[in-house]
Predicted model as a PDB file, atoms N, CA, C, CB and O in Angstrom, pLDDT in the B-factor column:
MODEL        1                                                                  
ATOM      1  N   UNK A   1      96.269  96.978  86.575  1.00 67.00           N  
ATOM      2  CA  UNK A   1      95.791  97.817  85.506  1.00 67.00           C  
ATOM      3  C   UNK A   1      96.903  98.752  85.051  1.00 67.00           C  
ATOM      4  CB  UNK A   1      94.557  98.607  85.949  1.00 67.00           C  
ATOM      5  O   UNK A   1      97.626  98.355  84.137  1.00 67.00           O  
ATOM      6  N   UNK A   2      97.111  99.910  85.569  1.00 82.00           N  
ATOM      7  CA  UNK A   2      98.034 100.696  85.586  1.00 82.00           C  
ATOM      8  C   UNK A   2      97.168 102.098  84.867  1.00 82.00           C  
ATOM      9  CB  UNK A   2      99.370 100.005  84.833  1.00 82.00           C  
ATOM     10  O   UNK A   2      95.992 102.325  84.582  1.00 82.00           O  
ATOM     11  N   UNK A   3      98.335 102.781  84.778  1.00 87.00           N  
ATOM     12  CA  UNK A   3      97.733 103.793  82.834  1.00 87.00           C  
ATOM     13  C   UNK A   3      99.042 104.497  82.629  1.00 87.00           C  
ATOM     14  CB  UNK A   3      96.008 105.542  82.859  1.00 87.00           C  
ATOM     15  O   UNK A   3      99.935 104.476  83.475  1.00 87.00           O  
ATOM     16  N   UNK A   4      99.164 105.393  80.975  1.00 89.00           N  
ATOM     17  CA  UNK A   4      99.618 106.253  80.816  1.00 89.00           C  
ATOM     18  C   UNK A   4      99.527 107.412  79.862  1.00 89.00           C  
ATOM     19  CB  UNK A   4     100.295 105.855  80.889  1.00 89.00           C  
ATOM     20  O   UNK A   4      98.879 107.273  78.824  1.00 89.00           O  
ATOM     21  N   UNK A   5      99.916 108.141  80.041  1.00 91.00           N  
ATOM     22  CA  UNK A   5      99.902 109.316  79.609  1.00 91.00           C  
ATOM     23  C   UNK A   5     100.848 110.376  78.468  1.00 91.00           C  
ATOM     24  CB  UNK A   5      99.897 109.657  80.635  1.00 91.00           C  
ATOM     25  O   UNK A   5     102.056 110.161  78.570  1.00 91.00           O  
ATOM     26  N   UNK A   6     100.624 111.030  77.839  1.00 93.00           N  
ATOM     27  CA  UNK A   6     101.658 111.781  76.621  1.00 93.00           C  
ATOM     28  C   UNK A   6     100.519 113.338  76.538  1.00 93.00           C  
ATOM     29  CB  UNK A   6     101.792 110.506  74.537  1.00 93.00           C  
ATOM     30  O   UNK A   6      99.299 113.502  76.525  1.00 93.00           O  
ATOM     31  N   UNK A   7     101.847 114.340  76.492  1.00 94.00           N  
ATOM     32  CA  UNK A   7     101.498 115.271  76.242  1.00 94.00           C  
ATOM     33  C   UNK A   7     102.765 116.052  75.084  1.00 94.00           C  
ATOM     34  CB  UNK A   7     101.129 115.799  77.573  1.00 94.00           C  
ATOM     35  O   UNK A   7     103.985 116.155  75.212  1.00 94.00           O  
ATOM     36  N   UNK A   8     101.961 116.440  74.125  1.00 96.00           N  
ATOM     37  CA  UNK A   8     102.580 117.169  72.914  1.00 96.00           C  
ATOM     38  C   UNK A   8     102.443 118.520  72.971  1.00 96.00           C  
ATOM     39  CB  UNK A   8     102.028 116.777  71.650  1.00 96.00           C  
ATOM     40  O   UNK A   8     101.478 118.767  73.695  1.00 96.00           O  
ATOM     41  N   UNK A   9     102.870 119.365  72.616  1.00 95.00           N  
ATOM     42  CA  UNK A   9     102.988 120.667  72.780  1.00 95.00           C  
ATOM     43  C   UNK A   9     103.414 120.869  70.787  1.00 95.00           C  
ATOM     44  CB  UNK A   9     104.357 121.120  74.260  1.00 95.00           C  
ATOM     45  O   UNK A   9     104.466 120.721  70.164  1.00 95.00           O  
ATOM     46  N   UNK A  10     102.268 121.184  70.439  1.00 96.00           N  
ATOM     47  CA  UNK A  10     102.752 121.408  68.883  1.00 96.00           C  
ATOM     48  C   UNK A  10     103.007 122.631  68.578  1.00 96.00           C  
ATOM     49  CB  UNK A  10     101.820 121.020  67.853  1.00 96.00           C  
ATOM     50  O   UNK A  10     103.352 122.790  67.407  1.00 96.00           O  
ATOM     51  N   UNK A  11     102.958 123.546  69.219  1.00 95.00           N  
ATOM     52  CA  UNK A  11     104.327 124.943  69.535  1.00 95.00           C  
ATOM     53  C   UNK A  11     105.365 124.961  69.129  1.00 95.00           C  
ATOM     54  CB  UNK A  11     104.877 125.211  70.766  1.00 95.00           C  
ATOM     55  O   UNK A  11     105.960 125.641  68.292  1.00 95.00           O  
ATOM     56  N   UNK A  12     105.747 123.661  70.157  1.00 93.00           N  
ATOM     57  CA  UNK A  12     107.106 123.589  69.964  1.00 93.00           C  
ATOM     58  C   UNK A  12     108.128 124.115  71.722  1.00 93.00           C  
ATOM     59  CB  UNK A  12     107.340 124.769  68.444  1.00 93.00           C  
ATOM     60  O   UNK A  12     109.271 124.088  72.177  1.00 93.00           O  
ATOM     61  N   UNK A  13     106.559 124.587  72.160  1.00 95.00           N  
ATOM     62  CA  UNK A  13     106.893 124.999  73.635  1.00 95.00           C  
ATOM     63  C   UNK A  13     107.532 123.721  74.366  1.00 95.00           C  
ATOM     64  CB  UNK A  13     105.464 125.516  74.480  1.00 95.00           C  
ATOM     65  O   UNK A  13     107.221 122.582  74.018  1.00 95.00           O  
ATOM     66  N   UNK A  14     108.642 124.034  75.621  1.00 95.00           N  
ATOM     67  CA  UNK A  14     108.924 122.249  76.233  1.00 95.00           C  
ATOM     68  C   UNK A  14     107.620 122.181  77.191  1.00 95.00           C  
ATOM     69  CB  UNK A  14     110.761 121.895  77.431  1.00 95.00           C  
ATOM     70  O   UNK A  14     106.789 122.978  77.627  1.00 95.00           O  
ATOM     71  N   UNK A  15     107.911 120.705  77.286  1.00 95.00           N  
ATOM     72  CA  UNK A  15     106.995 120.295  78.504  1.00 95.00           C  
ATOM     73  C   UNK A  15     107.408 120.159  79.439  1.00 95.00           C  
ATOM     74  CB  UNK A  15     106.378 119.343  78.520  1.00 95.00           C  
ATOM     75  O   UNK A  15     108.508 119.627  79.590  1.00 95.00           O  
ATOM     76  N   UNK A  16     106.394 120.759  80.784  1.00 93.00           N  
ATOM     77  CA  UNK A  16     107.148 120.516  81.942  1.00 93.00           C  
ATOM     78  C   UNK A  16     106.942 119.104  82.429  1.00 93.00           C  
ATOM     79  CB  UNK A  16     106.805 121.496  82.987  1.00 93.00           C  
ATOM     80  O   UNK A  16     106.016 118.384  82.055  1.00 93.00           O  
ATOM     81  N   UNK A  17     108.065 118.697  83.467  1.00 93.00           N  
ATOM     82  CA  UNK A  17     107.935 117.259  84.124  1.00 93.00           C  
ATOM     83  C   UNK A  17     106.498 117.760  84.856  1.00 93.00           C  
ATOM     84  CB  UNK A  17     109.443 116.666  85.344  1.00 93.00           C  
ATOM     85  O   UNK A  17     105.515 117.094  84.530  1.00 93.00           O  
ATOM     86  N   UNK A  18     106.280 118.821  85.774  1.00 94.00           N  
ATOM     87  CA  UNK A  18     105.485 119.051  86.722  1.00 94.00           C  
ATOM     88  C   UNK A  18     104.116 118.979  86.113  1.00 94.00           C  
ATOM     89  CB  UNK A  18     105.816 120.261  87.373  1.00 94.00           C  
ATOM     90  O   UNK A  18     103.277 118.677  86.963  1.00 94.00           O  
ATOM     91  N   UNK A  19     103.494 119.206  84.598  1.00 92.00           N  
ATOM     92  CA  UNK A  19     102.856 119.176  83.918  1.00 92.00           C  
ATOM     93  C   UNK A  19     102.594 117.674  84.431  1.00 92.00           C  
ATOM     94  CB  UNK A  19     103.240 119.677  82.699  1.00 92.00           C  
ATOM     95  O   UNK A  19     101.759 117.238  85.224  1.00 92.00           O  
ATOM     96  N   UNK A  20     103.404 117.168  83.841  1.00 93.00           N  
ATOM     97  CA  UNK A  20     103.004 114.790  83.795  1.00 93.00           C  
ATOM     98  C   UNK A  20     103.127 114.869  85.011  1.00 93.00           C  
ATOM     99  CB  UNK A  20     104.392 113.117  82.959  1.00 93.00           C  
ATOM    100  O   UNK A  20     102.348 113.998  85.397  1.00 93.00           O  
ATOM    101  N   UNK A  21     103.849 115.592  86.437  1.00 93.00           N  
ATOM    102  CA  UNK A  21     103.700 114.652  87.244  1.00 93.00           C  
ATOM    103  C   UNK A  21     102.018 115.140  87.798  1.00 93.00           C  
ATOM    104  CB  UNK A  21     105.058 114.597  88.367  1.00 93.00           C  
ATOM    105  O   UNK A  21     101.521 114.216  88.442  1.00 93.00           O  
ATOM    106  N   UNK A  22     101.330 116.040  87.711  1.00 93.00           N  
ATOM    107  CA  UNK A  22     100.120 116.520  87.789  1.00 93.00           C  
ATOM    108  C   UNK A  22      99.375 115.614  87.462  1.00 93.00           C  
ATOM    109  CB  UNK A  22      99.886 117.548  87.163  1.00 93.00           C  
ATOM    110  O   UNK A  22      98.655 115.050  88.287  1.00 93.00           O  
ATOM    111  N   UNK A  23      99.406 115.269  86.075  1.00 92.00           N  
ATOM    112  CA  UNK A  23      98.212 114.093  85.344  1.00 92.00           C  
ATOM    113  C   UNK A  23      98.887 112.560  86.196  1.00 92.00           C  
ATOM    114  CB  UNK A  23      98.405 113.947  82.938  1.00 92.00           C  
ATOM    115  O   UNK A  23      98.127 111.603  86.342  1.00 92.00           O  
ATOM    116  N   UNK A  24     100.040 112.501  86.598  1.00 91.00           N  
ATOM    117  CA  UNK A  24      99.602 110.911  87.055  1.00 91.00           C  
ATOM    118  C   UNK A  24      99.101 111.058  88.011  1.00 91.00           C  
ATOM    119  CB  UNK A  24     100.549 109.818  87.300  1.00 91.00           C  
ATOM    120  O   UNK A  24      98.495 110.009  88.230  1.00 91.00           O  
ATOM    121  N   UNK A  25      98.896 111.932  89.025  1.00 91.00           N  
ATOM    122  CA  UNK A  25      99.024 111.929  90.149  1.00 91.00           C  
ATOM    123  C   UNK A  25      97.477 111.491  90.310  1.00 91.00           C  
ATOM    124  CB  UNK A  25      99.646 113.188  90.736  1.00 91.00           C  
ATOM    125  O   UNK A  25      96.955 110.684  91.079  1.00 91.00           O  
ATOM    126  N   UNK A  26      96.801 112.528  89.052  1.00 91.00           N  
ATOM    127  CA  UNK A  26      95.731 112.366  89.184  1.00 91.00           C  
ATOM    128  C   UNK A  26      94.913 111.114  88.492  1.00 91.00           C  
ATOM    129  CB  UNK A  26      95.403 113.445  88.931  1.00 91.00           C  
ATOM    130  O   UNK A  26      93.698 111.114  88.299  1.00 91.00           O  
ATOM    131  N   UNK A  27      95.938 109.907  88.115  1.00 89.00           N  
ATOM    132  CA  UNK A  27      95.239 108.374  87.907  1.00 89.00           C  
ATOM    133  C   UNK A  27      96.058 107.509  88.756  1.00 89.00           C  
ATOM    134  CB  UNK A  27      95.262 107.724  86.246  1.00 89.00           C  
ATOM    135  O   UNK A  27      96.302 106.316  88.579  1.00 89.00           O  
ATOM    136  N   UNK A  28      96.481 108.334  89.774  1.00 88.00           N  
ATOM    137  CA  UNK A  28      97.244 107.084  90.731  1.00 88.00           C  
ATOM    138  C   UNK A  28      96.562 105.850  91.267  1.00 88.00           C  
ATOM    139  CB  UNK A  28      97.750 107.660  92.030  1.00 88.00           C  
ATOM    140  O   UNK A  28      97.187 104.825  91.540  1.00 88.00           O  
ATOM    141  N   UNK A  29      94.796 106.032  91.461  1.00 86.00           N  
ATOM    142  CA  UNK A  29      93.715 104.849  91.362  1.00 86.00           C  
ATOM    143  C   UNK A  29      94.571 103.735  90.268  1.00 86.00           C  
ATOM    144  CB  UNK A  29      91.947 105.517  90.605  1.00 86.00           C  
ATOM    145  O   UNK A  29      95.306 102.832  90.668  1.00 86.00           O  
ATOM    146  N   UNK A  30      94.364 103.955  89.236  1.00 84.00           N  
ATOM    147  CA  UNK A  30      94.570 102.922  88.137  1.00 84.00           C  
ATOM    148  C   UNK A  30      96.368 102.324  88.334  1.00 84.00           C  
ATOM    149  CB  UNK A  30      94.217 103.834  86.395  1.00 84.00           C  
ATOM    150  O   UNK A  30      96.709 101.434  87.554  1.00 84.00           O  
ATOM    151  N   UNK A  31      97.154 102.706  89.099  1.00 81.00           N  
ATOM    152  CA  UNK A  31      98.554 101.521  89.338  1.00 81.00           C  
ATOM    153  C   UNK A  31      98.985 102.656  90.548  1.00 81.00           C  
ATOM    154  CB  UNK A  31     100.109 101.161  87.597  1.00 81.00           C  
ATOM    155  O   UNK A  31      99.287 103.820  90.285  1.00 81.00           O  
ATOM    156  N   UNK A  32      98.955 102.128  91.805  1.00 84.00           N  
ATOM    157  CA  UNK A  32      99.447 103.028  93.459  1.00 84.00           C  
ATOM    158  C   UNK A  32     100.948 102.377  93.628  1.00 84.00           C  
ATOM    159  CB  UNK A  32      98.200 102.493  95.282  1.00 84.00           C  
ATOM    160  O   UNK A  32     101.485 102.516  94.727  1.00 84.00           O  
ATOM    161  N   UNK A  33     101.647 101.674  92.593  1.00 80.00           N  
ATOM    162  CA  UNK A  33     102.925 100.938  93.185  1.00 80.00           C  
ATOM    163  C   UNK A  33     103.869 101.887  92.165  1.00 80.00           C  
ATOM    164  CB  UNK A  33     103.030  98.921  92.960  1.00 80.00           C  
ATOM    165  O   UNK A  33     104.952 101.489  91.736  1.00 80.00           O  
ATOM    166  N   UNK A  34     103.438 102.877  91.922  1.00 82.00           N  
ATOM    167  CA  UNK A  34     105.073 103.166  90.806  1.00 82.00           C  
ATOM    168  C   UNK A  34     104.626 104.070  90.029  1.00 82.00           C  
ATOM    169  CB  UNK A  34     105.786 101.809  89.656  1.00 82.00           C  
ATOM    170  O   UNK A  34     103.434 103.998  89.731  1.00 82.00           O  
ATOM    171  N   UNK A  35     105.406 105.128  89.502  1.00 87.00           N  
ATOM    172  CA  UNK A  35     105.410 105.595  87.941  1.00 87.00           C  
ATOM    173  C   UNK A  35     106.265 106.225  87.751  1.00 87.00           C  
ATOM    174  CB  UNK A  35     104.429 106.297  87.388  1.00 87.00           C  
ATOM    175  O   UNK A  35     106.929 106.597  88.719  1.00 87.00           O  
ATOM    176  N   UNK A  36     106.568 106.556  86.660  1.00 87.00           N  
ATOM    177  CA  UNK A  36     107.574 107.156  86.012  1.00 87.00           C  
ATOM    178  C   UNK A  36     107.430 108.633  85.158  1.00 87.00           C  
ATOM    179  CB  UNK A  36     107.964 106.144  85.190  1.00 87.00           C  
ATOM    180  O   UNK A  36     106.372 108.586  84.531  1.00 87.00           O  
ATOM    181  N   UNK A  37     107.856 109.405  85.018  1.00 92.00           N  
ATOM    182  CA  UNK A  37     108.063 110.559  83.997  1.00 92.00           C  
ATOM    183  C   UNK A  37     109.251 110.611  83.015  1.00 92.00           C  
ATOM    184  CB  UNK A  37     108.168 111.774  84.740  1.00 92.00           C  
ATOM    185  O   UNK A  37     110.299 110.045  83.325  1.00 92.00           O  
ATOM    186  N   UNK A  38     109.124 111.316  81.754  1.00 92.00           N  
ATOM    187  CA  UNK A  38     110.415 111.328  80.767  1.00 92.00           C  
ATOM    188  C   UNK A  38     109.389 112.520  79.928  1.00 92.00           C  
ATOM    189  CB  UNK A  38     111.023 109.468  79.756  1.00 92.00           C  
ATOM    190  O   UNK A  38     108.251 112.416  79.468  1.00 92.00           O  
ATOM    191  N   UNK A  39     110.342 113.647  79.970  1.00 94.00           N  
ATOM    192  CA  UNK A  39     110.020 114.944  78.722  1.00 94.00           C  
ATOM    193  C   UNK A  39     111.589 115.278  78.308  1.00 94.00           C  
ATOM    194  CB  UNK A  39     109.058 116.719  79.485  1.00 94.00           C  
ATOM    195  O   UNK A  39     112.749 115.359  78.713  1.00 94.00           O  
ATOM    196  N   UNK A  40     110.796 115.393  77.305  1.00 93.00           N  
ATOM    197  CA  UNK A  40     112.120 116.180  76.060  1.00 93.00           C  
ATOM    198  C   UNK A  40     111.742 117.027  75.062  1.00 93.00           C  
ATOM    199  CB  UNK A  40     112.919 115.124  75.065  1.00 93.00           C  
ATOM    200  O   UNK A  40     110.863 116.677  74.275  1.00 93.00           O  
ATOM    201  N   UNK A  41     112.143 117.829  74.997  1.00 93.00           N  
ATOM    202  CA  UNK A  41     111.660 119.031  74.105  1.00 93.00           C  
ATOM    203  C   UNK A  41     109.864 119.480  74.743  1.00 93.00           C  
ATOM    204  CB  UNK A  41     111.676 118.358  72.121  1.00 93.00           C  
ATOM    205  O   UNK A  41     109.318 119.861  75.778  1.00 93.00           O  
ATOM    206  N   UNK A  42     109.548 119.147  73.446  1.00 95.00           N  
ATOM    207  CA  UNK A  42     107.849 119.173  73.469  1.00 95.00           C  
ATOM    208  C   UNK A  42     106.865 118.053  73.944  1.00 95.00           C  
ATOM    209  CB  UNK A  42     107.394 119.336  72.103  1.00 95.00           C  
ATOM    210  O   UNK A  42     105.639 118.050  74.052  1.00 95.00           O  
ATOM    211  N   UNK A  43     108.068 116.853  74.256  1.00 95.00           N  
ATOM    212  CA  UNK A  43     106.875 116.057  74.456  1.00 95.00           C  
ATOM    213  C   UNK A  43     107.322 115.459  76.020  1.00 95.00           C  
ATOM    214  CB  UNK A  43     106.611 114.787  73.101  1.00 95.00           C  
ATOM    215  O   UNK A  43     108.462 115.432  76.485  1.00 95.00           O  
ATOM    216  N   UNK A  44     106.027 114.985  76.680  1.00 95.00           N  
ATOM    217  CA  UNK A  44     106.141 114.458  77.856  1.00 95.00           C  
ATOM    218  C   UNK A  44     105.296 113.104  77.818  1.00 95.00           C  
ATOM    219  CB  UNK A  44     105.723 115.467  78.893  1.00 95.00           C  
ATOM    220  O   UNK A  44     104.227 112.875  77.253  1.00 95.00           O  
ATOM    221  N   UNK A  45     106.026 112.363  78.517  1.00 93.00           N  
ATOM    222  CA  UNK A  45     105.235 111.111  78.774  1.00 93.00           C  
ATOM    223  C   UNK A  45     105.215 110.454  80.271  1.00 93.00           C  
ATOM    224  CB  UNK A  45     105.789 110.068  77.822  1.00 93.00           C  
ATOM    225  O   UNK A  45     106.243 110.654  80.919  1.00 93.00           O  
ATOM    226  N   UNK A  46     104.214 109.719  80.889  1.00 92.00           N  
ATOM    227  CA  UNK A  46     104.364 109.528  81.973  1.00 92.00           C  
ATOM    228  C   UNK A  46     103.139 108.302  81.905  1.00 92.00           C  
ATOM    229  CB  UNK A  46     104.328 110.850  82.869  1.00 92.00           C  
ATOM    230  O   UNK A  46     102.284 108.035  81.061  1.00 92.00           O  
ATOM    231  N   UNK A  47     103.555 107.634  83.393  1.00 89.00           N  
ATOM    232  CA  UNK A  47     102.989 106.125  83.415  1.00 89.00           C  
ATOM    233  C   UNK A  47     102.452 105.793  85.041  1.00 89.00           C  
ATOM    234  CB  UNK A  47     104.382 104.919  82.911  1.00 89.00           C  
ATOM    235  O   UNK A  47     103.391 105.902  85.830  1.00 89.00           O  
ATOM    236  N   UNK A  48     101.464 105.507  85.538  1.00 89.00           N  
ATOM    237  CA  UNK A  48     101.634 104.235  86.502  1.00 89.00           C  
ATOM    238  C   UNK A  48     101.420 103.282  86.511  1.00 89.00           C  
ATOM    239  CB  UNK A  48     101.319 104.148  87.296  1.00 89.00           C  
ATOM    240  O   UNK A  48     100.550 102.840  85.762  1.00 89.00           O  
ATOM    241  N   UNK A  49     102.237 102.345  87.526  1.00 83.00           N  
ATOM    242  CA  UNK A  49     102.400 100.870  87.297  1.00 83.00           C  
ATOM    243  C   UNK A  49     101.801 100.536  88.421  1.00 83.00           C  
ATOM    244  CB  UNK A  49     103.828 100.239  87.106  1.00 83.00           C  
ATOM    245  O   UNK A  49     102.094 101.168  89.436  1.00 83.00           O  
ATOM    246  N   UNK A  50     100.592  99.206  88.495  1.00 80.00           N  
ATOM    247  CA  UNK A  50      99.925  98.374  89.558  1.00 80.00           C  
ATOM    248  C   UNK A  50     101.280  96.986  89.015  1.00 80.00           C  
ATOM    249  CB  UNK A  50      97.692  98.024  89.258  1.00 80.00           C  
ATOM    250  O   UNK A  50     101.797  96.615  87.961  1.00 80.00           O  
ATOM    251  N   UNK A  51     101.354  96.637  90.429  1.00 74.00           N  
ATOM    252  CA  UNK A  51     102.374  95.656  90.281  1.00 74.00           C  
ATOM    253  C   UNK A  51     101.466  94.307  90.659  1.00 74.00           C  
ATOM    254  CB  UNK A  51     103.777  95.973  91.313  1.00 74.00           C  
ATOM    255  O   UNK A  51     100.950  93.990  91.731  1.00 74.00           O  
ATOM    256  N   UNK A  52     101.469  93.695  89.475  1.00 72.00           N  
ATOM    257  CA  UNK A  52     100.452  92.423  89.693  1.00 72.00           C  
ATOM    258  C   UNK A  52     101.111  91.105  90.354  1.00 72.00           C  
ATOM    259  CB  UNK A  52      99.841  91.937  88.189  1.00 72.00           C  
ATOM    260  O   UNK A  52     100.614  90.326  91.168  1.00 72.00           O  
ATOM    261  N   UNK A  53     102.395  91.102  89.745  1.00 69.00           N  
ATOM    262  CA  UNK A  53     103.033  89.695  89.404  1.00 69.00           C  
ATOM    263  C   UNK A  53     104.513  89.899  89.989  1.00 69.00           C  
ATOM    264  CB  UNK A  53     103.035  89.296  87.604  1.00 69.00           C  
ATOM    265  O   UNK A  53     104.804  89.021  90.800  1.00 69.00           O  
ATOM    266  N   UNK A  54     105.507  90.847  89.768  1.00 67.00           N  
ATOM    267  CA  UNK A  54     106.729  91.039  90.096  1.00 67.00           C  
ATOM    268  C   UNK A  54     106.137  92.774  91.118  1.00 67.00           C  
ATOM    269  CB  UNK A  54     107.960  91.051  88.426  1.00 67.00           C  
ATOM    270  O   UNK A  54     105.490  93.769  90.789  1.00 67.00           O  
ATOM    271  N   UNK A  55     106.807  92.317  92.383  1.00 66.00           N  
ATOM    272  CA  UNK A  55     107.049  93.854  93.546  1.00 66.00           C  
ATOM    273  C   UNK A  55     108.395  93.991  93.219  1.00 66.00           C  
ATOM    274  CB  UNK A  55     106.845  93.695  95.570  1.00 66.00           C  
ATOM    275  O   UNK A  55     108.768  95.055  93.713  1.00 66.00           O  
ATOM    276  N   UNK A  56     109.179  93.521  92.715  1.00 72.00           N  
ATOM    277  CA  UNK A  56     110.618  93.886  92.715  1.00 72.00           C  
ATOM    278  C   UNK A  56     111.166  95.126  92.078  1.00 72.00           C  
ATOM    279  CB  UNK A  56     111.274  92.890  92.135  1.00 72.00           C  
ATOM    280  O   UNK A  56     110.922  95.145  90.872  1.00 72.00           O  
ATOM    281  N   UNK A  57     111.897  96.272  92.553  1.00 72.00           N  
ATOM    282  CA  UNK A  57     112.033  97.423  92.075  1.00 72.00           C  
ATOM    283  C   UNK A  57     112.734  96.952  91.034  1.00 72.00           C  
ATOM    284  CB  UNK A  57     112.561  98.445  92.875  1.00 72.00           C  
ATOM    285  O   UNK A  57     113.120  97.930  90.394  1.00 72.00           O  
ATOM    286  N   UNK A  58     113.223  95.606  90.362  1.00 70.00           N  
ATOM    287  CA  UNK A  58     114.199  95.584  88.787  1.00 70.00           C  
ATOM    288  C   UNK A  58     112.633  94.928  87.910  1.00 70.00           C  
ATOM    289  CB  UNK A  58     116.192  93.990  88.760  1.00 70.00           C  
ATOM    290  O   UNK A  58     112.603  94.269  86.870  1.00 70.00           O  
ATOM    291  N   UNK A  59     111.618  95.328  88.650  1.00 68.00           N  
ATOM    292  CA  UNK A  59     110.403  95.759  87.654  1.00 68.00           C  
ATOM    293  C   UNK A  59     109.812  96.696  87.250  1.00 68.00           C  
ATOM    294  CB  UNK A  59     109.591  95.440  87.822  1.00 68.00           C  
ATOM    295  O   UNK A  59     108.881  96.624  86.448  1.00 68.00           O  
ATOM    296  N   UNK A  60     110.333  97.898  87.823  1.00 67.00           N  
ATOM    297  CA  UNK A  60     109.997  98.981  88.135  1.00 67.00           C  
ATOM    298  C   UNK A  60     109.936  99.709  86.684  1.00 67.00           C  
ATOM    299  CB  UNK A  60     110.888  99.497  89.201  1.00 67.00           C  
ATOM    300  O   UNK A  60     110.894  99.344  86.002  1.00 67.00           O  
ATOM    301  N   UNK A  61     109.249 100.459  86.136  1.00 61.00           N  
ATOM    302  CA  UNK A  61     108.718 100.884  84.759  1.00 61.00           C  
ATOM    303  C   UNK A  61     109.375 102.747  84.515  1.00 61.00           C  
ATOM    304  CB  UNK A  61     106.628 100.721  84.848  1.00 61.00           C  
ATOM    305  O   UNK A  61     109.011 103.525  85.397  1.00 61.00           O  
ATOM    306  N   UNK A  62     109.926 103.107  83.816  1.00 60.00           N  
ATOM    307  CA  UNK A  62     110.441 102.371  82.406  1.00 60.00           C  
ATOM    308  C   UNK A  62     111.286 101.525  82.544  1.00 60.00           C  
ATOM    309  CB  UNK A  62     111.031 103.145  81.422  1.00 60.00           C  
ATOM    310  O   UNK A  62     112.131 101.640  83.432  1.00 60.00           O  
ATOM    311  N   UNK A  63     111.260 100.315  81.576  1.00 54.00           N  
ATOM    312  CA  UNK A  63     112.568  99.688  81.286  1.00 54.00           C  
ATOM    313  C   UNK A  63     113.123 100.250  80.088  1.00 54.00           C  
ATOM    314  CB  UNK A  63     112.478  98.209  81.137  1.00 54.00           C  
ATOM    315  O   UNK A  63     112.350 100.866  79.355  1.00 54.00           O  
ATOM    316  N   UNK A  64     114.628 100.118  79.681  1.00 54.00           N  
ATOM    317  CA  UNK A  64     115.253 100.511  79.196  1.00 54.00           C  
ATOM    318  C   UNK A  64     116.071  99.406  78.428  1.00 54.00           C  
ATOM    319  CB  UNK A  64     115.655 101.283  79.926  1.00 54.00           C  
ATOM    320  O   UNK A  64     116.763  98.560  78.994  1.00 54.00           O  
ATOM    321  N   UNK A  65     115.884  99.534  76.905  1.00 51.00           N  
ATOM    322  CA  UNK A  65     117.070  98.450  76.690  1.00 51.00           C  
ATOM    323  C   UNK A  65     118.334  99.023  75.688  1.00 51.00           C  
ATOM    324  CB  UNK A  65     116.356  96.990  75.917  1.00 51.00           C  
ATOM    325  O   UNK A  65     119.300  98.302  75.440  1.00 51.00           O  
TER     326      UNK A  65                                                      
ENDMDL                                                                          
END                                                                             
């Protein structure tokens, strides 16, 4: 399954990482193998990953291209 998450701050205030890592923590049910955080400025985003098909950490979420 997994899930993820975004938080905006239309302030203009930054977001904290500790903010997203709070909310995944609290859908770690929906993916227990992984997640990730990324904030910049105002916005934060964050993810967990259930690893269905690939356990390999060069699956590991975000990818980047």
């Amino acid at each position: 399954m997994g899930g993820i998450l975004g938080i905006l701050d239309k302030t203009g205030k930054p977001v904290e990482a500790t903010w997203v890592r709070r909310a995944t923590a609290k859908m770690a049910h929906r993916g227990p193998d992984g997640d990730g955080v990324w904030c910049a400025e105002n916005v934060g985003l964050g993810h967990r990953r259930l690893a269905v098909i690939d356990l390999t950490e060069t699956a590991a979420q975000p990818m980047r291209d």
